[in-house]
C-alpha positions in Angstrom: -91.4 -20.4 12.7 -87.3 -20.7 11.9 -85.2 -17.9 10.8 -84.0 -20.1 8.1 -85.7 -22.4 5.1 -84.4 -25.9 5.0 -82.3 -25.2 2.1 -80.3 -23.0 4.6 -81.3 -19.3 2.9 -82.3 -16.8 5.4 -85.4 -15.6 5.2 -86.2 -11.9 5.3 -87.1 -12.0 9.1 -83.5 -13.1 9.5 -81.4 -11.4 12.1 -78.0 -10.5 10.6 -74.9 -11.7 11.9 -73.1 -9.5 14.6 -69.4 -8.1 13.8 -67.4 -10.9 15.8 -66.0 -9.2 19.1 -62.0 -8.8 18.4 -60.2 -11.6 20.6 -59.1 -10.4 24.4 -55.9 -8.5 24.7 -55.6 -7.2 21.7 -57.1 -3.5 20.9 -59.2 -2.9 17.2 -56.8 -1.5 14.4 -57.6 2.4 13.9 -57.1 3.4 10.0 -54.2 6.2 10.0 -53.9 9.1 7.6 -51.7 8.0 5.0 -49.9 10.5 2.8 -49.3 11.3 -0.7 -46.9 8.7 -2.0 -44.7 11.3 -3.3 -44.5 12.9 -0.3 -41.5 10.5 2.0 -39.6 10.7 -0.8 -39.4 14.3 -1.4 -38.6 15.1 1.9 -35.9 12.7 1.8 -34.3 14.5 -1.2 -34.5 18.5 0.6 -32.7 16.8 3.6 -30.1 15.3 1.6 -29.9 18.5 0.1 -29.5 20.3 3.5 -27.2 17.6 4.7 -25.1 18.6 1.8 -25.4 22.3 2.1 -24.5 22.2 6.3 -21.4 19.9 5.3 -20.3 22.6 2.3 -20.8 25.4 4.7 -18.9 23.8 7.7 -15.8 22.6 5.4 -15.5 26.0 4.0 -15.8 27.7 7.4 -12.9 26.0 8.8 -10.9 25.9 6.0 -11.4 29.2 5.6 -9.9 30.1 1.8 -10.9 32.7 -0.5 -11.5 30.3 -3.1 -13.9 28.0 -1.6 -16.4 30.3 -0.2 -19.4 29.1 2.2 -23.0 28.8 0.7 -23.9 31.4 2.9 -21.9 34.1 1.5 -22.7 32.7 -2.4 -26.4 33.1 -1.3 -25.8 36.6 0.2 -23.6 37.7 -3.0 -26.1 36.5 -5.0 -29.1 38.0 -3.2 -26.8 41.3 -3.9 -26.0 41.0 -7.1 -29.6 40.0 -9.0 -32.5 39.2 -6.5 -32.7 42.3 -4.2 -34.3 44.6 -6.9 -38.0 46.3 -7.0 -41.3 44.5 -6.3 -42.0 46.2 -10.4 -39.6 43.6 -12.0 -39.6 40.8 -10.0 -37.3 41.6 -8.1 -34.4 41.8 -10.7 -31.9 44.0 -10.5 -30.2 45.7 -13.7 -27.6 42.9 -13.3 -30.3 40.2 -13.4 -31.8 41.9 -16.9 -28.8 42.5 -18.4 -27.1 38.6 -17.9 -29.6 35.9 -17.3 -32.6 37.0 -19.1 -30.2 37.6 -22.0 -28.9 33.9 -21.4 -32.7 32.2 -20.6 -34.0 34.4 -24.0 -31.1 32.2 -26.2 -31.7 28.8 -24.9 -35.3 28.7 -24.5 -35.0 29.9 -28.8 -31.7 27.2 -29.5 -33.9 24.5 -27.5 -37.3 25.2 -28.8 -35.9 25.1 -32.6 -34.1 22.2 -31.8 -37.4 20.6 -30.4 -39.5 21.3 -33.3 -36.9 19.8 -36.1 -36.2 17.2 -33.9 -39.7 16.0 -33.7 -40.5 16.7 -37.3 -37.6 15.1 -39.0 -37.6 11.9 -36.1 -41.2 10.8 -37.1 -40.7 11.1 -40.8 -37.4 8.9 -40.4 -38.7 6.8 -38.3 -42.0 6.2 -40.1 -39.9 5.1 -43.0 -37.7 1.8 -42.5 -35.4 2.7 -45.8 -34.8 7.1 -44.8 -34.3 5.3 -41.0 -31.2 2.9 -42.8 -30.3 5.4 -45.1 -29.9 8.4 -42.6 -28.9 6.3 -39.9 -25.5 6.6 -40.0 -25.5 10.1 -40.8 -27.4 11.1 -37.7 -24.9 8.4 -35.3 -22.2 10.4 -37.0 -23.0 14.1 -36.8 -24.3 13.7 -32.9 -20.8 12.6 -32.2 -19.3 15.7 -33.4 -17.8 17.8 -30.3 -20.3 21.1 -30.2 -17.3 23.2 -30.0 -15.1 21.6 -32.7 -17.7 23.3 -34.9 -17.3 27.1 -33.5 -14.8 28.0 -35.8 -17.6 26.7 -38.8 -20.4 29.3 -37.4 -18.3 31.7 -36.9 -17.3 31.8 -40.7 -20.8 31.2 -41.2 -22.4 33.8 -38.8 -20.2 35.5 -37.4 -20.0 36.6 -33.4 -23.1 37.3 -31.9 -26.8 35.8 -31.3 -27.9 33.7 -34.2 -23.9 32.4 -34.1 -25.0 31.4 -30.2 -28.5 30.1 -31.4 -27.6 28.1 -34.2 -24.2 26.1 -32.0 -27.5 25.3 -29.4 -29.5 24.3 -32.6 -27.2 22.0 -33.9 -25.7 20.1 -30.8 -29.7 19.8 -29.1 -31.2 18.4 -32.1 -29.9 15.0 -32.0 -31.3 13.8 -28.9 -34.6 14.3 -29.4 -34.9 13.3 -33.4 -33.2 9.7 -32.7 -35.5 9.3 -29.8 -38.6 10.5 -31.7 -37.5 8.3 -34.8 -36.9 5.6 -32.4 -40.6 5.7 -30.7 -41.9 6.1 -34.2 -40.3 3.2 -35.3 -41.4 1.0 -32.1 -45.6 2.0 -33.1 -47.4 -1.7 -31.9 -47.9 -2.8 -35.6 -51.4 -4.2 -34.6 -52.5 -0.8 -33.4 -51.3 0.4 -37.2 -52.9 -2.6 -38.9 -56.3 -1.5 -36.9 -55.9 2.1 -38.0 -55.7 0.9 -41.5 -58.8 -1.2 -41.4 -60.6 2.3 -39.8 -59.1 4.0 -43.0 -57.3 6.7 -40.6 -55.5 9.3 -42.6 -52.1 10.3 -42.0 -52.8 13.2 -39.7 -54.7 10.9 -37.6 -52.3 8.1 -37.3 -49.6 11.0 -36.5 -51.8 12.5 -33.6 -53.6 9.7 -32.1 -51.1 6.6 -32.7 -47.6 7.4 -33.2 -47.4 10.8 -31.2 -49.0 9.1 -28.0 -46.3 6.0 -28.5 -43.5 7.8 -28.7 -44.3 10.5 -26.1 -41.9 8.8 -23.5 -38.5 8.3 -26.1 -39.6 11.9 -27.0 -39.4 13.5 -23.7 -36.2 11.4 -22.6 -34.8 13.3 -25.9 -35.9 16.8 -25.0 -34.6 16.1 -21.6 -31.2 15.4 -22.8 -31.4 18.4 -24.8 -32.3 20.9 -22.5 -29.1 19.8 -20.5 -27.2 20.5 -23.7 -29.0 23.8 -24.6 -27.8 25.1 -21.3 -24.5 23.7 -21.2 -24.1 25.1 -25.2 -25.5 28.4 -23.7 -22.6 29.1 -21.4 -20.1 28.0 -24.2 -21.6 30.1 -26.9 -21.3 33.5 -24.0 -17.6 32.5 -23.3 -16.4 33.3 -26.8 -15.4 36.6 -27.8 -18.1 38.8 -29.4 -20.2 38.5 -26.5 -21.2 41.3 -24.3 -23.7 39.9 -22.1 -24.9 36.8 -20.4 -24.2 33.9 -17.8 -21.4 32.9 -19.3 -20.1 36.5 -20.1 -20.4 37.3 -16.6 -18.5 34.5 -15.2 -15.8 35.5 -17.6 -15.6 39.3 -16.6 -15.6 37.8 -12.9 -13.0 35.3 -13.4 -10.7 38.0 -15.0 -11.4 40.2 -12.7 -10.5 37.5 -9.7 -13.8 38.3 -8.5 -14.3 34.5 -7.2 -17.6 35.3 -5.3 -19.4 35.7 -8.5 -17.7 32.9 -10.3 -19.3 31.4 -7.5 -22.7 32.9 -7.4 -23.0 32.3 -11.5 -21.8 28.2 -11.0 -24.8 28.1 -8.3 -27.2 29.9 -10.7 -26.6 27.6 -13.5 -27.1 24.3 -11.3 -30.5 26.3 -10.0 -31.7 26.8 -13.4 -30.6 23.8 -14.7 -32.8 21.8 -12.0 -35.9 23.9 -12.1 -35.8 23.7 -15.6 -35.5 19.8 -15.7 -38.3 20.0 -12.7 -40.8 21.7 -14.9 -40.5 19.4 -18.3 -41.0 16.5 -16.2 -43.7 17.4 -14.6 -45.1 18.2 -18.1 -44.0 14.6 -19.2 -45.9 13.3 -16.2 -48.8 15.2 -17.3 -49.0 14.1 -20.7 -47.2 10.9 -20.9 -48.5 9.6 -17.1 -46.9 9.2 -14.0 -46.2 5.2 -14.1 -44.5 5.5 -17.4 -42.9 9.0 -17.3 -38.9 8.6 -17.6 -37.6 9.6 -14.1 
């Protein structure tokens, strides 16, 4: 009896095939761990980092000037200064409370404010081809105002103090994200809109489940541009007078009081808080929006 039927189909007493030897000479591939695809590239960014942070240290070192301290002694000073207090508050010291948390309390309101109007008024402009013409120019307009050509306004208006601070962070961080948002509202696949229709959606549907998921990414490259403007609004709004606490207060005091370490130590703090900040939304973006189309 053959293995095989004439049409050439094994039959089930068929032996199968043996794995073909690899040629001589050459050794059988051996499947090597790979790792996370994020992974090369983030420790390529910590070593430029500590590339940049040995160079800093090493120029200041031999230069040697009181006004261009090494990282070393910033990190020391700032250790000092707000990070060396009880395990009870996070380690914060009274410094720490009284400046940053002060600071941190007035952006996260001015950007959160300017989040929610920005959203809000960009879909309903952008849903709407005639308010998208007629406001238009009116938005192009006011986001090309200077933020602090307008101090002197709110300070007639609110005088020194918090909602004075709030309200310049308000104004400046809206723009971004209400022409993105009106912008991805405006780019909605028209097919997608035309199938909602013949499902009868009603508006609230459409909003959450059609226009809100396409314009996620425009959104969140708006609220990323704001929250570099909140902050940078932030330290403006503490240098003015009035203010008696804060980031930019504290840099202030320092500078007149030639105290260059802390002018220093406050510099570093903002770029740290400015990059864990930006960190944190986009790994939110990434979560909602998607890694392959999050805006890097």
């Amino acid at each position: 009896m053959t293995e095989a039927s004439t049409t050439g189909r094994p039959t089930p007493f068929a032996r199968p095939n043996p794995t073909p030897a690899p040629p001589p000479g050459r050794q059988p591939t051996r499947l090597r761990p790979r790792l996370p695809a994020g992974l090369p590239h983030a420790l390529l960014r910590w070593v430029v980092l500590a590339l940049a942070v040995a160079a800093w240290e090493l120029a200041a070192r031999r230069h040697g000037s009181v006004y261009f301290p090494p990282p070393g002694r910033i990190a020391r000073h700032m250790y000092d200064l707000w990070f060396s207090g009880p395990v009870r508050h996070v380690f914060l010291t009274e410094a720490a409370v009284a400046d940053i948390l002060p600071s941190l309390g007035r952006m996260a309101a001015g950007f959160a404010l300017a989040a929610v109007a920005g959203i809000a008024l960009g879909v309903a402009v952008g849903r709407s081809r005639r308010a998208y013409a007629l406001c238009n120019p009116v938005l192009q307009f006011a986001r090309a105002v200077p933020p602090p050509a307008l101090v002197p306004v709110f300070v007639v208006v609110f005088d020194f103090g918090t909602p004075m601070q709030i309200a310049s962070i308000v104004f400046s961080a809206v723009w971004p994200v209400l022409i993105n948002t009106a912008e991805g509202a405006r780019n909605t696949d028209p097919l997608r809109l035309d199938v909602a229709a013949v499902l009868r959606l009603g508006p609230l549907e459409r909003l959450r489940f059609l226009i809100l998921p396409s314009a996620l990414p425009r959104i969140f490259a708006g609220l990323r541009l704001s929250l570099s403007l909140s902050l940078i609004l932030m330290v403006f709004s503490e240098l003015l007078p009035g203010t008696a606490n804060g980031i930019g207060f504290t840099l202030t005091d320092a500078q007149t009081r030639s105290d260059l370490l802390t002018v220093w130590a406050a510099l570093v703090l903002l770029g740290a808080l400015g990059h864990l900040l930006n960190t944190g939304l986009l790994a939110v973006e990434k979560r909602l929006v998607g890694r392959g189309r999050a805006t890097a």
